[in-house]
Each structure stands twice: as C-alpha cells, then as structure tokens.
C-alpha positions in Angstrom: 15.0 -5.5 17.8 13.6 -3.3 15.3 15.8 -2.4 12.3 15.6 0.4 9.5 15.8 -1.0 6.1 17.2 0.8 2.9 14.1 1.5 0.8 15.7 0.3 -2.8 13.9 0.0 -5.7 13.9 -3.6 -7.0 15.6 -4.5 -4.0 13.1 -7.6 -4.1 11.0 -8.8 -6.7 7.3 -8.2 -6.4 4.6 -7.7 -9.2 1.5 -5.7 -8.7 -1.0 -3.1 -10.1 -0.8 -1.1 -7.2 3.1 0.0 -7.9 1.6 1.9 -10.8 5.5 3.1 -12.0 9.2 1.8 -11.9 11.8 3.3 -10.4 13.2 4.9 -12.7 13.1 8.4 -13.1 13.1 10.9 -16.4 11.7 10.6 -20.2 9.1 12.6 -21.6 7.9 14.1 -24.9 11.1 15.2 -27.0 11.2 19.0 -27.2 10.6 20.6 -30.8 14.1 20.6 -32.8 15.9 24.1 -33.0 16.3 23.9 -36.3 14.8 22.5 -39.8 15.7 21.7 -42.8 15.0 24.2 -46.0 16.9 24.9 -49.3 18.4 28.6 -49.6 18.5 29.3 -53.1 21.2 28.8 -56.1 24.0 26.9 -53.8 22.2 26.8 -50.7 22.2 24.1 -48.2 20.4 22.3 -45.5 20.6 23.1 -42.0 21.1 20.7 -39.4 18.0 19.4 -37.1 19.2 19.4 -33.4 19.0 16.4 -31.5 15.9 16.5 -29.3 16.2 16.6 -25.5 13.7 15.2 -22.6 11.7 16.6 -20.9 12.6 16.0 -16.9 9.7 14.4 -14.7 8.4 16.9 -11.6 9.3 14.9 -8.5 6.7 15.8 -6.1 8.0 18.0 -3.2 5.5 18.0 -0.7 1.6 15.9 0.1 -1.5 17.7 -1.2 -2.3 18.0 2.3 -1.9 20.7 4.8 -1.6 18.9 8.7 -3.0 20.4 11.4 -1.4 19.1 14.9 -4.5 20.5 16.9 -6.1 17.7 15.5 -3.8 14.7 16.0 -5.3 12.5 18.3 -3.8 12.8 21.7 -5.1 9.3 23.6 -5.9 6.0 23.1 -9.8 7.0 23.0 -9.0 10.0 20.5 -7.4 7.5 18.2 -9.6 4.6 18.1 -12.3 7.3 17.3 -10.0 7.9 14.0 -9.0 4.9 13.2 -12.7 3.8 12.8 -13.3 7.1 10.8 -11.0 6.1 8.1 -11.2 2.2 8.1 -12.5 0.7 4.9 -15.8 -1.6 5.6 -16.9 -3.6 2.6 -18.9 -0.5 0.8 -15.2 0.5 0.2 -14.7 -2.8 -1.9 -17.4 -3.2 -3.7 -21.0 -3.7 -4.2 -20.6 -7.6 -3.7 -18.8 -7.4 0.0 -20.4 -7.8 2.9 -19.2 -7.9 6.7 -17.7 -10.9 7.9 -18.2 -11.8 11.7 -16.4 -10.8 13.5 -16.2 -7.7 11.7 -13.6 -5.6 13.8 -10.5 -6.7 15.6 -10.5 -6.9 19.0 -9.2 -2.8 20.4 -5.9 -4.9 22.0 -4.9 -7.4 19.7 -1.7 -7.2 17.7 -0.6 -9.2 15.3 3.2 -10.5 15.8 5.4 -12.6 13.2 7.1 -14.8 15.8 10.6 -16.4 15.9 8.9 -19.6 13.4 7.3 -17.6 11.2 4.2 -17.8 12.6 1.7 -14.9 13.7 0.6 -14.8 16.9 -1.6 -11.9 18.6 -0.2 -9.8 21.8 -1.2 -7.0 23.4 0.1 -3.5 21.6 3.0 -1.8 22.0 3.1 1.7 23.8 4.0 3.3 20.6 0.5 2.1 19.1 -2.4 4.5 20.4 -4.8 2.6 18.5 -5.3 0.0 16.1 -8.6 -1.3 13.9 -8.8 -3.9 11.2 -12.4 -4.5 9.6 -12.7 -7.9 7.8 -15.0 -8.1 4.5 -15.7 -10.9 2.1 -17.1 -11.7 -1.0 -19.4 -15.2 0.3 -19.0 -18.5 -1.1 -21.7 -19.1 -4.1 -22.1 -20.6 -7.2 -18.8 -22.8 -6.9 -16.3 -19.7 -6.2 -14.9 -19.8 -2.6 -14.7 -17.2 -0.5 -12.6 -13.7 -1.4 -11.7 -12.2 1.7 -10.6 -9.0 2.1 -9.2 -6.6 5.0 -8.6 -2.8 6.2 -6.3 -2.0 8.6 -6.0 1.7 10.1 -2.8 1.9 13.1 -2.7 5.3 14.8 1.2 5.6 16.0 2.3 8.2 19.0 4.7 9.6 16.7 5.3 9.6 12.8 8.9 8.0 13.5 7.0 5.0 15.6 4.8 4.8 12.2 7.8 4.7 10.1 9.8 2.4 11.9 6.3 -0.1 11.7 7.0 0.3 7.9 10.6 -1.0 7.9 9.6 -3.7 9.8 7.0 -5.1 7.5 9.7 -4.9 4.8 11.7 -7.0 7.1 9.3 -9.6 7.7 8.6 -10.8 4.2 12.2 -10.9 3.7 13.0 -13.2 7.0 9.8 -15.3 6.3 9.0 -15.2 2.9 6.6 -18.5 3.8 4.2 -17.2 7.1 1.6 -19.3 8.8 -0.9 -17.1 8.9 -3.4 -18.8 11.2 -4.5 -22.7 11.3 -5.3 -24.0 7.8 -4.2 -20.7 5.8 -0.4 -19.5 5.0 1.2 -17.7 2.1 4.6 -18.9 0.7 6.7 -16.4 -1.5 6.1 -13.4 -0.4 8.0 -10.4 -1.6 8.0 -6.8 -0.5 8.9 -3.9 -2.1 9.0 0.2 -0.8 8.2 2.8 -2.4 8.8 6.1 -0.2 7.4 9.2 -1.4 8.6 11.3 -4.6 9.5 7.5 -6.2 8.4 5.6 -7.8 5.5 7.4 -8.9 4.4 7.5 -4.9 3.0 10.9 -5.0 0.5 10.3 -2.5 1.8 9.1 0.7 4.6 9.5 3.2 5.7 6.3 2.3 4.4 3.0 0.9 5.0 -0.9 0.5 3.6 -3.7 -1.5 4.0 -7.3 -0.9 2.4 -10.4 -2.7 3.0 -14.3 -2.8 0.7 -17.4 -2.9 -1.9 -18.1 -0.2 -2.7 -21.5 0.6 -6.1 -22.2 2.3 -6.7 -25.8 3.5 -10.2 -25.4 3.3 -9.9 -25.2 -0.8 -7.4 -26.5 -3.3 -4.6 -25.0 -5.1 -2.7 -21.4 -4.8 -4.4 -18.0 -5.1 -3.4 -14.5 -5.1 -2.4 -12.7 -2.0 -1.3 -9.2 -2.1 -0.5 -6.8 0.7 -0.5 -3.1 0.5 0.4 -0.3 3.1 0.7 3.1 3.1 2.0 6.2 5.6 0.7 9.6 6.2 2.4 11.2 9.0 1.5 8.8 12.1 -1.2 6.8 10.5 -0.6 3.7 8.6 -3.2 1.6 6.7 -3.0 -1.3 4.9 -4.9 -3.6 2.7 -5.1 -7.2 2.2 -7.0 -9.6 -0.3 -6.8 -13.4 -0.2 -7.4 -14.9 -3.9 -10.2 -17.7 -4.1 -11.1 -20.3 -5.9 -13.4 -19.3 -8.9 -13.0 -15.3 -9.0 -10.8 -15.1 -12.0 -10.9 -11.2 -11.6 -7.8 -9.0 -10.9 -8.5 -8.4 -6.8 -5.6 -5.6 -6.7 -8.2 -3.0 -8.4 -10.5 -3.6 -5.7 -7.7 -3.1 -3.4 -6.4 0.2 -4.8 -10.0 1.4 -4.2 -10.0 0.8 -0.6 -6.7 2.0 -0.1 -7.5 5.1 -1.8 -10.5 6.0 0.7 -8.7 5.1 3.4 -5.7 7.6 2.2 -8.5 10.1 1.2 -9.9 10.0 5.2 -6.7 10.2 6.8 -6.1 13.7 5.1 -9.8 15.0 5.8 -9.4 13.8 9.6 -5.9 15.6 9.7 -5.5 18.2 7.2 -6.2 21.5 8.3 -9.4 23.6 8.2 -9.9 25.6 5.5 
C-alpha cells in the first residue's frame, strides 16, 4: 500500500549539487541603520546606531507557468506523444553522450522495488497513462568505464496519482537503502531527501526529491557515484539518473541538473497555455 510521507527537511541525510539551498529560511543584506553617529557642538553627544534588521526571503507563491487543461493529454496515445516530447536524449547531456541500445524503454514496462529490495519490471498501473525512459552513455575509452546516464518522463491521470508516485520513491530508499538494481549492478546507501515547492530554494517545480548512494557494477571495481533526481509539474514527473564510472573524475550532478532542466523547461511549453 502506498503511503504519504512528511516531506522534512533533513529528514535523511543526502549530499548533492542539485539541492542548490538548505532549508532554512530568512537572512539577507542588513538594512541601512536609522541613525549615525555625529558630534553636536560644545556638550553635544553621539547618537545611537540602530541595530540592523534582515531582510525576509520572497517565498515563491505560484510556478512561472500558466496550465492549460485543453492540453493535458487525455489517453494513453496523447501521453506517450508527450512524454517523448520532453524526454532528455543524450544531446541533453552533453556533447560526449551518445544513445545506448536499447535506447527507449519498452511503452509497458514498469519498474517495481519488490518485497527483497530488488527491481523487477511489471506491467503499469492504471494511474500511469504513459511512461518513457531514454538511456545515454558516455562509451568506454581510454581506460574510463562507461558513465551511464537516464531520462525518465511518467505522464500520471491525475496530479494526485503523480504526487503519491513521489512519496513513494521517498519511501523506497528509506525501506531499501541497498537495491539490486539489475544482475551485476546495485547501489548501497541510498538517501532521499524532498524538497516541495517554495522550500528549500525549490522555486521551479511542484515538488522535488534527490537521492544518492554508492553504485556497485560487477563489471568494474570499486564504488562510484549514483545520484537520483525527480521532479513534479502538475501530472508529469521526470527524473534523472547518472551511474559514476571508473576514470571520469568529473562532478556528473552538473550534467544532470542540465537535463533535468530541459526536461522541466518542456513540460511547461507542452502544458502552459498559449500566449
């Protein structure tokens, strides 16, 4: 059974340049002091500087967005359309990417963290209307291993189904901070963090999450980065993933905020009203 988790900041520890602010709220620039200090003549005194006060932080009130619900997708066929209009593909990553085959996820898989912590693929669930994930890598060359990468767009009936998606990924990395993610690769602990919108300096989506841990590919030695990052817009969520390699020494997280950001970007142009 799905269950709604309290998004609390800090709740569980988790690093990362994608959570570009804490959770705490306030500070700024100190505002000029109402007085100064001066002399006033034979006898005269100093007056008394007051103490300065902060400035509060705007909290964002509302996405820079406009919906339009003429042109939310209203079938399976309408959504798949979508969720291949906004899906990264390696030109979202970066010059070096390239498609790995297969390059799109078959139109009825879904990926399901069973009972041993263990994913397994199953047909979707009626709230889904559609679901793509394109898969990108960085080859193998000059000693490096392979950096692989992936985009995942899911096109919900309803924003709550979308929402209650994101409460259960929370949930997953805190029942199974060590997954199996297929034969030969898993990550071990894995924390998640949310960050709904108006904290946290979220100012760009309905809501959003962050996970990272260690992933451990049998194929090569050792324990590389692996970071997880989703966001929600209304009924669409997409999510990022990069699996660290051995021999790329570079922080993969800024290559990560880059496709998240198009993706984020291509939701709003495929449902934000005409102007």
């Amino acid at each position: 059974m799905r269950r709604r988790l309290l998004r609390a900041c800090g709740a569980t520890a988790a690093g990362g340049a994608l959570l570009l602010a804490g959770c705490s709220g306030g500070g700024g620039d100190p505002a000029p002091g109402a007085g100064s200090a001066g002399s006033g003549g034979r006898g005269g005194g100093t007056s008394a500087s007051a103490p300065p006060t902060a400035k509060p932080t705007p909290t964002p009130t509302a996405l820079d967005f406009t919906p339009d619900p003429e042109r939310a997708p209203k079938n399976a066929a309408e959504a798949r359309r979508m969720a291949l209009a906004i899906v990264a593909g390696p030109e979202s990553w970066g010059p070096d990417y390239v498609k790995r085959a297969p390059y799109l996820s078959a139109p009825d898989a879904w990926p399901v963290l069973d009972e041993n912590c263990t994913w397994e693929i199953e047909a979707p669930p009626r709230s889904v209307l559609a679901s793509v994930t394109a898969y990108s890598e960085i080859p193998a060359a000059g000693g490096k291993g392979p950096l692989r990468v992936a985009a995942t767009v899911t096109v919900h009936r309803t924003e709550s189904d979308a929402d209650w998606e994101m409460a259960e990924t929370l949930e997953e990395a805190l029942r199974c901070p060590d997954q199996q993610l297929r034969e030969g690769e898993r990550v071990t602990n894995l924390g998640s963090i949310g960050v709904p919108y108006g904290q946290g300096g979220n100012g760009h989506a309905t809501d959003t999450l962050v996970e990272h841990g260690s992933y451990v590919n049998d194929a090569f030695k050792g324990q590389h980065t692996y970071s997880w990052y989703e966001a929600r817009i209304g009924q669409i969520t997409v999510a990022t993933v990069v699996k660290g390699a051995p021999g790329h020494t570079e922080d993969p997280t800024s290559v990560q905020t880059q496709a998240q950001v198009t993706m984020e970007a291509r939701i709003k142009e495929q449902l934000g009203a005409r102007s």
